[in-house]
C-alpha positions as CSV (number, residue, x, y, z in Angstrom):
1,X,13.6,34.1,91.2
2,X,10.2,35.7,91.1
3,X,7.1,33.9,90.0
4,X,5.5,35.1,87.2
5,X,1.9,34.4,86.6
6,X,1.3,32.4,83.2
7,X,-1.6,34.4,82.3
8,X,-4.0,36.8,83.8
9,X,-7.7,38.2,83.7
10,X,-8.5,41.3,84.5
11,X,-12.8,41.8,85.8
12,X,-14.7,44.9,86.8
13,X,-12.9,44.5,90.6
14,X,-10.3,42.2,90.6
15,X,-7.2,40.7,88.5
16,X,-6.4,37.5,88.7
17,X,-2.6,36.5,88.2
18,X,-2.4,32.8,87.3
19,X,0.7,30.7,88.5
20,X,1.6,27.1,87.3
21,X,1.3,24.8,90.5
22,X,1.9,22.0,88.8
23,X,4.4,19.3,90.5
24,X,5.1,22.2,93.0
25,X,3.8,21.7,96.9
26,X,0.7,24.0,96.7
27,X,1.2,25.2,100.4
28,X,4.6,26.3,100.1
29,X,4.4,27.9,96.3
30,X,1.1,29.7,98.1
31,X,3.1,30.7,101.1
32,X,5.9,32.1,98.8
33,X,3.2,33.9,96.7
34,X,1.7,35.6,99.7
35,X,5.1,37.2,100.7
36,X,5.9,38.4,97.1
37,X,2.4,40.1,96.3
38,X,1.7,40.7,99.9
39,X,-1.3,43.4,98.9
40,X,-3.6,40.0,97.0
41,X,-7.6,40.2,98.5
42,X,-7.9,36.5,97.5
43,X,-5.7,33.5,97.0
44,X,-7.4,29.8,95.8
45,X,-6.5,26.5,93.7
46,X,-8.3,26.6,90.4
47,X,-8.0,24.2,87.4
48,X,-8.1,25.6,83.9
49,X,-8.0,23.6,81.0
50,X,-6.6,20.3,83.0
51,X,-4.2,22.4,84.7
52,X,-3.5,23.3,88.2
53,X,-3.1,27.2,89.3
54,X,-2.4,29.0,92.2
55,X,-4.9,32.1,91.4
56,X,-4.1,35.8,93.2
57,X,-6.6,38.0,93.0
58,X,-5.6,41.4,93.7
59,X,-8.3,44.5,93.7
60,X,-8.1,46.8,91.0
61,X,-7.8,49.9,92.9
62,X,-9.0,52.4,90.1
63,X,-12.5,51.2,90.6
């Protein structure tokens, strides 16, 4: 199955897709992510509210 990000944001450059990492192994669920959205510009851990996220960043390529 696909990962789907929980929420995103969307800047002047960029939009951030935010996966749930939570109780996953952040190497593998990162590895997995590169080879599904193979075009991101940016991958990182963040925490959001107490939670842990793989964020993608992908560059908005209208601007």
């Amino acid at each position: 199955m696909i990962p789907v990000p929980v929420f995103t944001e969307n800047n002047d450059n960029n939009i951030i897709m935010y996966f749930d990492a939570e109780g996953k192994d952040i190497r593998s669920f990162s590895d997995e992510l590169a080879g599904i959205y193979a075009c991101y510009s940016k991958m990182s851990v963040k925490v959001k509210d107490g939670k842990q996220y793989v964020a993608v960043e992908v560059e908005d390529s209208e601007n």
